[in-house]
C-alpha angles and dihedrals in degrees: 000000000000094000095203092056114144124192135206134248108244084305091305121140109195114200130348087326113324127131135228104228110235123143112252118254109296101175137046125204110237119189117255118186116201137132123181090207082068096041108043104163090041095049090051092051092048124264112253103212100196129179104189107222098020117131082210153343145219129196128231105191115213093194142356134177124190131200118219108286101008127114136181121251116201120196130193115222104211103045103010092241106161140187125203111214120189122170097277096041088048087053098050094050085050098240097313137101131236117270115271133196123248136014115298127025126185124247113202123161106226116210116018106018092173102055093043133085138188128166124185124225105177149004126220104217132197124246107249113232089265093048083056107038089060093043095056092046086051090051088045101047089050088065140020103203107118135202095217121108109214130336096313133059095223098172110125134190115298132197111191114134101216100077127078137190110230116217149244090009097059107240147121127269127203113203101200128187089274093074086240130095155239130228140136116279093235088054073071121043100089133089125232146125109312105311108239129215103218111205125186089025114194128218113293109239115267090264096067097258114140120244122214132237104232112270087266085076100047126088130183125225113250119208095266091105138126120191134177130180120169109124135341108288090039096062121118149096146204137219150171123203143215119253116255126285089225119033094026087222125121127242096261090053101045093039092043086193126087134161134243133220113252149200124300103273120229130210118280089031120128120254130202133201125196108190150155094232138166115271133141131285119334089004090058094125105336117125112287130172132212127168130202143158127283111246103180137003116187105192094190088056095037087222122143123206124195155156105248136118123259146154151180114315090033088102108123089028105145113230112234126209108181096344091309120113103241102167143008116237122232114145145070112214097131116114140184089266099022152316122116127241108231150217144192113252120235095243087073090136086222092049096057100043089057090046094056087049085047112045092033128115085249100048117194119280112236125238120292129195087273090062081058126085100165134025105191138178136186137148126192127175092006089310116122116197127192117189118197100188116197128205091238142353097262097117097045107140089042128081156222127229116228133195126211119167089344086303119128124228116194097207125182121216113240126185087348104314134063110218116194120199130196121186131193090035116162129243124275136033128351134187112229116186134176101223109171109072098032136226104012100120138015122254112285129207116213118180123218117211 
């Protein structure tokens, strides 16, 4: 693999050519029909869901219904990873269940069978190495800014336990003493299933496809989050997590390891960046470390310049100086013969404000139906667009869930009003429902030509 291959962040440029530093794609949702209230002795033996060919998979569930007591257990078939949901678990990884490795996991409800229902709607897929192989060519042949500082990629394993990759944007978490954590803006502007923090991540196959962590070491983001993304320099976001489906223990407690806020850095200092970046066969994503001088720091623009190696997917990396987290880094700008990658310091006066919301012991309340003045839908050419429009931008950073065919979209507000947009919809009818918060509006149809 090019090993100088940059991707970009959802199409966005920030800033006179450089580029924000996501990992490209690496999974497509396939559509996956089946319903255990149709399939009753199936569904009480357990339901095997199988892609032949997939490195791993990943459930959206389109309904389930629990009896008192009862949970799902999902099992991966290849490793044995498995992951415990109850109702409160299902509903804090949005209907969806953790990533698992291979091609085909079990689905079983534990407890009342009978009484309990889940059905399965899609199936986030990974990319096979081929899949990903001509993705990443693609992201590397439509620019030519590289990461790596200087003629050779010097970044090697790492094993600090501070530092996450955040799926499925491809991007790099800091969990600091707080309990709360550190990433790029841009790593959170999508929308998407409930967005997951991997600790403890294996090698990826020789191929370049990732490898999980077993469900004990994901977390999913809850709504206590605060994002901005507008140039280099203003770049950076904020979250809390659940604790974990399995262990019941937060991140803090099962890492045992954060990270604190330093001293202003100064140029000539050496930088440090921890990430989960691109890089070929069994490095593809896993955490790897590089170190290089500071070349600028511009203190009006809170913006960070240094010489160290970076690639996609090291989006969100916090940048060290003497062990203290200084700067977030966001963006790509190093070449083979100069240039710098760059961050946003952590004395950006917004950053910190949202830090503090979101890390207190009140943390922000998110938005309610009296934050929404419009609830919207159209598609046009097979696009389907929702539009949440708040009164003001007070709850930017956070988001809405939407709905749409009993399927959960986790959607951030940005400049007052989440959009959600679905391409490759079929013709013909479709539900859209706002369902977080609840009950603000009736179910909507929207057709689609």
């Amino acid at each position: 693999m090019h090993r100088h291959l940059l991707a970009l962040a959802a199409g966005l440029v920030l800033g006179a050519s450089a580029l924000a530093q996501t990992a490209s794609d690496e999974f497509v949702l396939r559509d996956y029909a089946f319903d255990s209230a149709t399939a009753r002795s199936e569904a009480a033996a357990g339901h095997v869901v199988r892609l032949e060919g997939a490195p791993w998979v990943r459930l959206l569930f389109k309904q389930v219904e629990l009896a008192p007591g009862a949970k799902l257990r999902i099992t991966s078939l290849q490793d044995g990873a498995v992951q415990h949901l109850d109702a409160a678990s299902l509903r804090q990884w949005q209907w969806s269940s953790a990533y698992f490795n291979g091609s085909a996991v079990k689905v079983e409800v534990l407890g009342n069978a009978k009484g309990s229902r889940f059905a399965i709607g899609k199936v986030m897929v990974g990319k096979t190495g081929a899949e990903l192989a001509a993705a990443r060519a693609e992201a590397a042949r439509q620019n030519d800014t590289e990461s790596q500082c200087g003629t050779t990629d010097d970044r090697v394993p790492s094993i600090v336990r501070y530092s996450a990759r955040l799926m499925s944007v491809g991007c790099t978490a800091n969990l600091m003493n707080t309990g709360c954590f550190t990433t790029a803006g841009h790593c959170m502007t999508s929308a998407s299933s409930a967005k997951v923090v991997e600790f403890n991540v294996p090698p990826s196959q020789a191929n370049g496809n990732v490898v999980h962590p077993a469900p004990k070491d994901q977390y999913t983001l809850t709504n206590n989050r605060k994002f901005v993304q507008t140039v280099i320099g203003n770049d950076w976001g904020a979250f809390t997590t659940n604790p974990n489906s399995e262990t019941g223990l937060t991140a803090l407690q099962a890492q045992g390891a954060s990270l604190t806020f330093g001293p202003s850095p100064a140029v000539g200092d050496t930088a440090q960046i921890d990430g989960y970046g691109v890089d070929s066969g069994t490095a593809n994503q896993t955490l790897q470390v590089n170190s290089g001088p500071i070349t600028e720091v511009n203190a009006a623009a809170t913006r960070l310049r240094y010489r160290a190696d970076t690639e996609g997917g090291n989006s969100g990396s916090a940048v060290l100086v003497n062990g203290q987290m200084v700067a977030i880094h966001t963006n790509a700008g190093c070449t083979r013969t100069g240039g710098a990658n760059q961050g946003t310091l952590i004395s950006n006066a917004a950053f910190q404000t949202a830090y503090e919301e979101v890390c207190g012991s009140e943390p922000p309340a998110g938005p309610t139906c009296a934050d929404i003045t419009k609830f919207g839908r159209s598609c046009k050419a097979g696009t389907l667009k929702v539009r949440v429009v708040m009164n003001d931008a007070s709850h930017d950073g956070q988001s809405v869930m939407i709905n749409v065919d009993g399927l959960l979209h986790d959607t951030p507000i940005v400049n007052g009003r989440a959009v959600l947009t679905l391409a490759d919809q079929t013709a013909g009818a479709h539900t859209v429902t706002l369902a977080e918060p609840a009950e603000c509006y009736p179910a909507r149809t929207v057709t689609c030509d």
